[in-house]
C-alpha positions as a Markdown table, in Angstrom:
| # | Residue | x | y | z |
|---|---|---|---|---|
| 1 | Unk | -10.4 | -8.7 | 16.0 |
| 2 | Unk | -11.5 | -5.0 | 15.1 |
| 3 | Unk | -13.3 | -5.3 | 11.9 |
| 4 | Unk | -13.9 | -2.0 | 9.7 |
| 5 | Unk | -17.8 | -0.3 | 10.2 |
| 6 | Unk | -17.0 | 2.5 | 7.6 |
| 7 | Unk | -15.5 | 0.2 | 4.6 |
| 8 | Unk | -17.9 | -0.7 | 1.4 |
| 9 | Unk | -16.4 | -3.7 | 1.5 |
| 10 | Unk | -18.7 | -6.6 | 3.5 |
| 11 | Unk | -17.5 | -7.9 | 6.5 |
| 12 | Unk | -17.8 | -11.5 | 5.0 |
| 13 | Unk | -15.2 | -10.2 | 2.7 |
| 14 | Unk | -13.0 | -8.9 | 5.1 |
| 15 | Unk | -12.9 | -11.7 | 7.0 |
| 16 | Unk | -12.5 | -13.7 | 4.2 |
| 17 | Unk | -9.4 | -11.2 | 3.8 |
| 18 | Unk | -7.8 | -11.9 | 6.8 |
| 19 | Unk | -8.3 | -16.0 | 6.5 |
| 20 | Unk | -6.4 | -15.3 | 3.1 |
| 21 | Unk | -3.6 | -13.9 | 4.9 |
| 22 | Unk | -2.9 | -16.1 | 7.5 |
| 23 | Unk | -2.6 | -19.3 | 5.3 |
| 24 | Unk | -0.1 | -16.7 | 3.0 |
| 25 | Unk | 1.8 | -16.3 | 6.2 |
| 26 | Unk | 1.8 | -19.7 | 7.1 |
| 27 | Unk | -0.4 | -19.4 | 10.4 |
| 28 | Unk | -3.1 | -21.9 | 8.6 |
| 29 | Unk | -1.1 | -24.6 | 6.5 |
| 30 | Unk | -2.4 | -27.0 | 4.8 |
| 31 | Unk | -4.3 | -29.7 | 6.5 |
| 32 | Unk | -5.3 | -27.0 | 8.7 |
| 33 | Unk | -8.4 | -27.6 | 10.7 |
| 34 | Unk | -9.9 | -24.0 | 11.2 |
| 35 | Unk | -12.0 | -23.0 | 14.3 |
| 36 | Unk | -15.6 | -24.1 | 14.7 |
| 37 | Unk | -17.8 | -21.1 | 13.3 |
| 38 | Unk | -19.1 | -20.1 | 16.6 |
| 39 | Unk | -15.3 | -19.8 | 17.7 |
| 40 | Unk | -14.9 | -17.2 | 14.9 |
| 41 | Unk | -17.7 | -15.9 | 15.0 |
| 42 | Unk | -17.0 | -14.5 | 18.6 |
| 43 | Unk | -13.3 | -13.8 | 17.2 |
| 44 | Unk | -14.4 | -11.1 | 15.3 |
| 45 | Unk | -17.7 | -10.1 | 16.7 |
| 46 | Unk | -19.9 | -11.2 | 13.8 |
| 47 | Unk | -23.2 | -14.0 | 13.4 |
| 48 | Unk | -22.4 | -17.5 | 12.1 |
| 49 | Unk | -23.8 | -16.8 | 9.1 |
| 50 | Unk | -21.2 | -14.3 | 8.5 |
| 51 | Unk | -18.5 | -16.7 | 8.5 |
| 52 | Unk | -20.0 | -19.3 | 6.7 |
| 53 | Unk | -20.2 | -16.4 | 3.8 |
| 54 | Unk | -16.7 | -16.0 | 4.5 |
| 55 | Unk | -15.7 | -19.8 | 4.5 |
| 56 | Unk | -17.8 | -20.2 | 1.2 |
| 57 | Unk | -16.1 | -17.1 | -0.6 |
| 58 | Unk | -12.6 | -18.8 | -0.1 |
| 59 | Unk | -14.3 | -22.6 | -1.0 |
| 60 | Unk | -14.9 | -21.2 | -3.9 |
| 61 | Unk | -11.2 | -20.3 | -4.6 |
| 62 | Unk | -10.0 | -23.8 | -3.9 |
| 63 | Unk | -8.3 | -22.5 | -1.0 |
| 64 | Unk | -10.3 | -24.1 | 2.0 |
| 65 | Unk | -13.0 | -26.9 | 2.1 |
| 66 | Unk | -15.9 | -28.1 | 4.8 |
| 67 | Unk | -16.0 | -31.3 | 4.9 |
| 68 | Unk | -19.2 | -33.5 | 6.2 |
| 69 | Unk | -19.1 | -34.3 | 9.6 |
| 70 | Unk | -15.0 | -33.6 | 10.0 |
| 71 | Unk | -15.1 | -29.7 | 9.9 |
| 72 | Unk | -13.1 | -27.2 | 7.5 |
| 73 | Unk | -9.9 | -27.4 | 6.5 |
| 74 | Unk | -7.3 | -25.5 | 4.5 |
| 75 | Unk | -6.8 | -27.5 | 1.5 |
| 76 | Unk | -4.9 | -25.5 | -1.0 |
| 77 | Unk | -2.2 | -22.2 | -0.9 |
| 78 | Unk | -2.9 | -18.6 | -1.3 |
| 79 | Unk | -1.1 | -16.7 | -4.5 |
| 80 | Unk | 1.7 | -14.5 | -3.0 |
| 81 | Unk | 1.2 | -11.5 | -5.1 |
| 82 | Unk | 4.5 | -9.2 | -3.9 |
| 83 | Unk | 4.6 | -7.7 | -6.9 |
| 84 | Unk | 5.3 | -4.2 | -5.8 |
| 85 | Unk | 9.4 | -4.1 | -5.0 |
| 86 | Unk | 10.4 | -1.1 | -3.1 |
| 87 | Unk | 13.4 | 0.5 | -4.8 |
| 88 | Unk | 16.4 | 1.7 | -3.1 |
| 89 | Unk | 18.1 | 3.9 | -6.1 |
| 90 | Unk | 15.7 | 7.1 | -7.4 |
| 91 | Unk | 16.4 | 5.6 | -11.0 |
| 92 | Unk | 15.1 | 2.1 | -10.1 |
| 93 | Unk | 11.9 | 3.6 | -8.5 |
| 94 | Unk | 11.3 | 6.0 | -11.9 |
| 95 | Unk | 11.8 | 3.0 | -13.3 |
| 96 | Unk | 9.3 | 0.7 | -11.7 |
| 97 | Unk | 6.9 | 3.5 | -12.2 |
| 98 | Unk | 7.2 | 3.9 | -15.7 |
| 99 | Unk | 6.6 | -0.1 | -15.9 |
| 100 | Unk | 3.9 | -0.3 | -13.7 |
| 101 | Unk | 1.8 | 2.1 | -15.6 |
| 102 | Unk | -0.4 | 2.2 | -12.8 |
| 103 | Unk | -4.0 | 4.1 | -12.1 |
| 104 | Unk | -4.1 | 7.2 | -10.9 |
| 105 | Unk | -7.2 | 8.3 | -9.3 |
| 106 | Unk | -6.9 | 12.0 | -8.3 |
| 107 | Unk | -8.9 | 12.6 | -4.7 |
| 108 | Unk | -7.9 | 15.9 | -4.2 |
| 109 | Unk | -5.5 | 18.6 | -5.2 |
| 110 | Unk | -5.1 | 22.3 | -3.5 |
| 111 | Unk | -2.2 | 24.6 | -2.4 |
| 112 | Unk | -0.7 | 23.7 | 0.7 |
| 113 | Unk | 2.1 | 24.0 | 3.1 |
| 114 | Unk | 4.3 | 20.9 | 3.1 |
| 115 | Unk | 4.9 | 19.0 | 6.5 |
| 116 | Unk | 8.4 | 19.2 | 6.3 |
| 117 | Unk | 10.8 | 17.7 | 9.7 |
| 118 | Unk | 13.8 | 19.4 | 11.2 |
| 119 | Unk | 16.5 | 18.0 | 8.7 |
| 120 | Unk | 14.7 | 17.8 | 5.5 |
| 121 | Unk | 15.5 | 21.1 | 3.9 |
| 122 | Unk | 14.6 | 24.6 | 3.1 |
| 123 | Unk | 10.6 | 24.8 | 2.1 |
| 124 | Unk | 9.7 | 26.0 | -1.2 |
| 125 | Unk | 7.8 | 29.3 | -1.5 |
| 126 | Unk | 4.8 | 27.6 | -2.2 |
| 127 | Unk | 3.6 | 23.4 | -2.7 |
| 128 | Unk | 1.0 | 21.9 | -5.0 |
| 129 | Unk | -0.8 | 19.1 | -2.7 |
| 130 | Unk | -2.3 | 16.0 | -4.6 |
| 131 | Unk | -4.0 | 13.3 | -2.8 |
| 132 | Unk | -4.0 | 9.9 | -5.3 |
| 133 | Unk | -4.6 | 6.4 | -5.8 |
| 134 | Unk | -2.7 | 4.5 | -7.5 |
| 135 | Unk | -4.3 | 1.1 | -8.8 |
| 136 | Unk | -3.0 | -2.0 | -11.0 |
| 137 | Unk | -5.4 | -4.1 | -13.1 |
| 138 | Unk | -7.9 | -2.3 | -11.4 |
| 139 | Unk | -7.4 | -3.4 | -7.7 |
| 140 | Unk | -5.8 | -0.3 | -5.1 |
| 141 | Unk | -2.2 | -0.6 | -3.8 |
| 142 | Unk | -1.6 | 2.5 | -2.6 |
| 143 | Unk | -2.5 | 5.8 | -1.7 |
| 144 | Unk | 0.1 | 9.0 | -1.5 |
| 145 | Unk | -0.3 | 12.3 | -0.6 |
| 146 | Unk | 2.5 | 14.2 | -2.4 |
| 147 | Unk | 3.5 | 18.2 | -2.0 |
| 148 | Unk | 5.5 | 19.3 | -5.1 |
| 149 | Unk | 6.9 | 22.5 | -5.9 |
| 150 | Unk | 5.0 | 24.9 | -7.4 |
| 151 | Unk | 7.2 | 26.1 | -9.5 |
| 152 | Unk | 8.0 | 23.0 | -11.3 |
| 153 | Unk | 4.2 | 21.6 | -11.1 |
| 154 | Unk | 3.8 | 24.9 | -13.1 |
| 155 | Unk | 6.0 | 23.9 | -15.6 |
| 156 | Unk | 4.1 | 21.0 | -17.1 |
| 157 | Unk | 0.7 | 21.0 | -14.9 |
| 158 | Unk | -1.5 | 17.9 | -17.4 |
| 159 | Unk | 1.7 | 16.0 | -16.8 |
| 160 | Unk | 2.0 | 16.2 | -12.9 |
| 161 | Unk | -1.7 | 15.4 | -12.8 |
| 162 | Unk | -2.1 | 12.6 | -15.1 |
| 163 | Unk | 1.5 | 10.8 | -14.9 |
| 164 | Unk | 2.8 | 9.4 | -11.5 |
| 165 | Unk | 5.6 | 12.1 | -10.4 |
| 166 | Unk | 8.8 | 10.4 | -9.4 |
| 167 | Unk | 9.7 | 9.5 | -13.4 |
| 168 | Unk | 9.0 | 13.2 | -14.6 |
| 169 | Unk | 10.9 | 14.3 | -11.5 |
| 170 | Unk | 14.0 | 12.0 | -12.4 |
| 171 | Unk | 14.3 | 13.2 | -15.8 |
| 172 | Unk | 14.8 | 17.2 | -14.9 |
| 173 | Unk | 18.2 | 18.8 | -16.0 |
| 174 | Unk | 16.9 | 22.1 | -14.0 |
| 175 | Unk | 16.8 | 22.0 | -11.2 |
| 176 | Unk | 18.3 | 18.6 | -10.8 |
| 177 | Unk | 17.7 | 16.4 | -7.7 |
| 178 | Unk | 20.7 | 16.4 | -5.7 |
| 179 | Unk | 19.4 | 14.3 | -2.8 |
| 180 | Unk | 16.6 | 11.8 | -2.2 |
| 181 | Unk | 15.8 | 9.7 | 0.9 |
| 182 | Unk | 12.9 | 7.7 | 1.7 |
| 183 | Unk | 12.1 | 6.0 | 5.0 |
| 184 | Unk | 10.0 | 3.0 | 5.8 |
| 185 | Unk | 8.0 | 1.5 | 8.3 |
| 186 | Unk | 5.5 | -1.2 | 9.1 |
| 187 | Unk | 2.1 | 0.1 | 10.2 |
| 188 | Unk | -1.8 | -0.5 | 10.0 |
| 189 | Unk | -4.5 | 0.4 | 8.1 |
| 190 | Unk | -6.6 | 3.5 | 9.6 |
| 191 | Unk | -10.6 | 3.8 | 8.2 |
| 192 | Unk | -9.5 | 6.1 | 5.5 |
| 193 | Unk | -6.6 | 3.9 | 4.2 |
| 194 | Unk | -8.4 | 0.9 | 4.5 |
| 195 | Unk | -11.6 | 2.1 | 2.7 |
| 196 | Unk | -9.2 | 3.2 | -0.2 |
| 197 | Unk | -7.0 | 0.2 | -0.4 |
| 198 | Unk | -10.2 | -1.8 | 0.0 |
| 199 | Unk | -8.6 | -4.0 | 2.8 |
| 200 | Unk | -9.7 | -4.8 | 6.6 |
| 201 | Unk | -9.0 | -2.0 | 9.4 |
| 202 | Unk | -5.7 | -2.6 | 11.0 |
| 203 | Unk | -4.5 | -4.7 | 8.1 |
| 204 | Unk | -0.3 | -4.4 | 7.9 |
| 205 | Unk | 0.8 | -1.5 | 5.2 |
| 206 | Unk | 3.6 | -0.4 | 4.3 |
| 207 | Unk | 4.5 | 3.6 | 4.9 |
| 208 | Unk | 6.8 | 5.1 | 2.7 |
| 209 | Unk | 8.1 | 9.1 | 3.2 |
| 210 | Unk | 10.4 | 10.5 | 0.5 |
| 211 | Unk | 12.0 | 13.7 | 0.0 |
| 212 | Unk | 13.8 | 14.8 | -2.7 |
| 213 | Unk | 16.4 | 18.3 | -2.3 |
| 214 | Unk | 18.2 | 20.2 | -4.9 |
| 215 | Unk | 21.8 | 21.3 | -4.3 |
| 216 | Unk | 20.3 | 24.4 | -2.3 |
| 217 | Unk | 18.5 | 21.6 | 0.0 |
| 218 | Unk | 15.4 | 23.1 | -1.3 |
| 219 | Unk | 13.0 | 20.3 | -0.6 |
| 220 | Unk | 11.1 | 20.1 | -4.1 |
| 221 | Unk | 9.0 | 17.2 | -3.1 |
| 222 | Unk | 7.8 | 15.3 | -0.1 |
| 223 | Unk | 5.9 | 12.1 | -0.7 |
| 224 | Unk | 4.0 | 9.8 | 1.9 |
| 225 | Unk | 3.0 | 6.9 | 0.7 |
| 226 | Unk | 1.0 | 3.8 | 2.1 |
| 227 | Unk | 1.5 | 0.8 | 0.3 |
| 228 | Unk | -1.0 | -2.6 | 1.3 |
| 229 | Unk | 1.1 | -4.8 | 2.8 |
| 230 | Unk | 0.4 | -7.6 | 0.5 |
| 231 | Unk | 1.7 | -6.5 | -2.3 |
| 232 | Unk | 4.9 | -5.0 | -0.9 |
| 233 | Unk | 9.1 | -7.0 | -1.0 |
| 234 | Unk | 11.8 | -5.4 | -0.2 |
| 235 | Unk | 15.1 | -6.6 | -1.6 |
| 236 | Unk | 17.9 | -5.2 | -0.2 |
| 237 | Unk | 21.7 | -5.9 | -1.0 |
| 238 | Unk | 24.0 | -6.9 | 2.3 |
| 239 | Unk | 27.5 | -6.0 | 1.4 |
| 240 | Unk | 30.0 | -8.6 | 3.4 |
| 241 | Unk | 32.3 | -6.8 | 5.7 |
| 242 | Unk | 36.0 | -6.5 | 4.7 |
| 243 | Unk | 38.9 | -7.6 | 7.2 |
């Protein structure tokens, strides 16, 4: 397995990432007995000692243990931590933004051209591009780049920069939203999205695009967004048939 060369994060740790997530999934269950070092060692390309790091780190969390003589085995459960629900109604994601009162790290923030599809709307004359992380408690789940309409990014500029979007966005009388979509799919890390999100390279994410139209189909803001995929549920509601 492809570990990541251009994260700060050590590749102890990453691994130790990855061991995390396959007791979460179930792969490893307790009573586990995990490979022999050299097994995993050659598994992901690293010394011995690497994985012993990475053995020790999750030791210390209770959550595996070597035992003399016998080998190392997965001796407790790992904290699902799903706390991110992806909304399906534009009020119930405003909402969960407002809650979440998360961290926003600006990375960027320029003019730009928005990469609209055929089928999302008219373009507005011109887009504000911001690039931004948004953190909880101080630990990355998520990074968007969002295009919003100059016009309205004009309108209250400290807002847009220092408030997450979608809330401000939801509360306009003029012009009001008339349409929003969002699409999602499963994906993997790349180098940049793993160094932000601080997880291994081609760990599962999340990848959100919205767009949101006014009655003119004027597309007022695009949003991609790529959630880790730890944090992420998705609820949805399955309406029975009628006969």
């Amino acid at each position: 397995m492809e570990l990541s060369s251009e994260s700060h994060v050590p590749k102890y740790a990453q691994i130790a990432d990855i061991f995390r997530q396959r007791i979460a999934r179930g792969v490893w269950t307790r009573g586990f007995r995990l490979p022999a070092n050299e097994e995993l060692a050659a598994e992901f390309g690293v010394s011995r000692v690497t994985i012993r790091q990475a053995v020790e780190l999750l030791a210390r969390d209770g959550v595996i243990e070597a035992q003399q003589g016998r080998g190392t085995f997965v001796t407790g459960t790992v904290r699902q931590d799903r706390w991110l629900k992806v909304e399906t109604t534009l009020s119930d994601l405003a909402d969960m933004y407002r809650d979440t009162s998360p961290e926003i790290i600006n990375i960027s923030e320029s003019r730009s051209e928005a990469p609209l599809l055929p089928g999302d709307g008219k373009p507005a004359e011109k887009y504000v591009f911001m690039r931004r992380l948004h953190s909880r408690e101080k630990q990355p789940y998520c990074v968007i780049s969002i295009y919003l309409d100059e016009k309205i990014f004009r309108r209250s500029p400290k807002r847009f920069r220092n408030e997450t979007v979608i809330p401000i966005l939801n509360d306009l009388r003029e012009p009001a939203i008339a349409s929003a979509r969002q699409t999602l799919t499963i994906g993997t890390a790349d180098i940049e999205a793993a160094r932000l999100l601080r997880v291994p390279l081609n760990s599962p994410v999340a990848e959100v695009r919205r767009i949101f139209t006014t009655a003119d189909r004027t597309v007022i803001y695009l949003g991609e967004v790529t959630y880790r995929g730890d944090f992420v549920r998705i609820d949805m509601d399955l309406r029975p048939s009628r006969h």
